[in-house]
C-alpha positions, -999 to +999 in steps of 0.1 A: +729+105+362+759+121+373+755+152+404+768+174+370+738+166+355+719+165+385+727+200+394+723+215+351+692+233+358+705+249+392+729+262+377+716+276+345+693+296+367+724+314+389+751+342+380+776+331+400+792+363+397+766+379+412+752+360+436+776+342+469+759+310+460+782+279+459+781+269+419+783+229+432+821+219+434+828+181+439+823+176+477+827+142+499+790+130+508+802+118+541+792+094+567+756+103+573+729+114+552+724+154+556+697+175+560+691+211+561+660+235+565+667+270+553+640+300+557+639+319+526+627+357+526+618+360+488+593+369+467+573+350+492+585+339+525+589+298+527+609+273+536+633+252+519+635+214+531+669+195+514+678+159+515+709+144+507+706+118+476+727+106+451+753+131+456+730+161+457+702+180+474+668+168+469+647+199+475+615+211+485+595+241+491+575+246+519+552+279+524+545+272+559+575+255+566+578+218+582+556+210+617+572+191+646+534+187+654+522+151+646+500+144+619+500+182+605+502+181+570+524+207+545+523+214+513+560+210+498+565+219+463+595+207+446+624+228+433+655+222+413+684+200+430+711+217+450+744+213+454+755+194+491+775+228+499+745+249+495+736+232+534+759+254+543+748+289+524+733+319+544+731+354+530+719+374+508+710+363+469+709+399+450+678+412+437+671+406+400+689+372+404+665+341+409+647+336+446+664+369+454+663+378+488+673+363+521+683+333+537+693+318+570+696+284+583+670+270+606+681+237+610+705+213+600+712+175+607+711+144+593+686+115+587+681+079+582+660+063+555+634+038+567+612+033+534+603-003+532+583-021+504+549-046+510+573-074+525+589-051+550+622-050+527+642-017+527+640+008+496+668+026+483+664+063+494+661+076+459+641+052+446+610+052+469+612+093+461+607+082+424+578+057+438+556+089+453+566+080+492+591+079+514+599+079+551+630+089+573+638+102+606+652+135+613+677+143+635+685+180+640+691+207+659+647+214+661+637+185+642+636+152+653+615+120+648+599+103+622+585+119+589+570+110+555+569+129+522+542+115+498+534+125+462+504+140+448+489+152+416+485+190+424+453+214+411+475+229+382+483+194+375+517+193+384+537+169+412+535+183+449+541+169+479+532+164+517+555+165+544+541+150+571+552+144+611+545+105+619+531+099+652+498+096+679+487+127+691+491+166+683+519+187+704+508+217+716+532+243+708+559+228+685+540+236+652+554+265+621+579+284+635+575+327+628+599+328+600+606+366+608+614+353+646+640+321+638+675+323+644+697+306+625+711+278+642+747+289+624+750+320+635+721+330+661+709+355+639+678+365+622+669+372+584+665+409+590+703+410+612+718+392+578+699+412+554+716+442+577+751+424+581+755+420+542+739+459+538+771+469+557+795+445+537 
């Protein structure tokens, strides 16, 4: 399946000319594997966790956001693919448009795959997602070390997720961050100082 394809239902969901989200242009995937972590003041606050896979954005939502805390489990509920620009995107999505509201970027990075099947023989990225479980390490500006996302049939009976920091122990500490409190780590500021930055445009 082509990112095009990929990226259909993203699209079809988004006036692009109303809303300062990229629309997905063709776009080098680079060296490394990306990831970004955006906060997202809409409807409800959450977070959204993206991978880079096949040419897009594997993405997740995540009401309490992601836990540098070993062995603290959250919920992540998956969402439509988005394009590899959107790592960059940080503004304001008008209201009336879908997931209106704000957005900044809490972290970004890049990661490494390490799923492995029963004989200790790596698994393409992509396909141990398909499979229900896969592991990588993070390495971003906040979040670093080894983490596992692992499917499971939700209580409306639809696919969710658990995203879940590897590793002995608990860290006092290092657990959700206060969403209202983050700074971007793109431009230092905070949802309400964009929300008041793109009031002024």
């Amino acid at each position: 399946m082509s990112s095009d394809d990929r990226l259909r239902t993203y699209r079809d969901k988004r006036d692009f000319e109303r809303t300062r989200e990229p629309s997905g242009r063709a776009e080098a995937a680079g060296d490394r594997l990306r990831f970004v972590v955006q906060i997202h003041d809409a409807r409800r606050m959450h977070f959204d966790f993206r991978l880079q896979v096949d040419g897009v954005l594997k993405s997740w939502s995540i009401p309490k956001g992601p836990s540098a805390g070993p062995g603290d489990k959250r919920l992540a509920v998956p969402t439509e693919d988005h394009p590899l620009e959107y790592e960059n995107f940080e503004g304001v999505i008008p209201k009336g448009e879908y997931g209106g509201g704000t957005v900044i970027v809490w972290d970004h990075g890049w990661y490494e795959p390490l799923s492995h099947d029963r004989r200790g023989r790596p698994v393409g990225f992509g396909e141990s997602l398909e499979r229900g479980h896969a592991t990588f390490r993070l390495h971003g500006s906040k979040l670093h070390g080894e983490y596992a996302l692992t499917r499971f049939r939700g209580g409306a009976g639809d696919d969710a997720w658990l995203l879940v920091k590897k590793g002995a122990g608990r860290s006092a500490g290092h657990g959700t961050p206060d969403p209202r409190r983050a700074r971007s780590v793109h431009s230092g500021r905070t949802l309400a100082q964009v929300a008041a930055d793109a009031g002024e445009e």
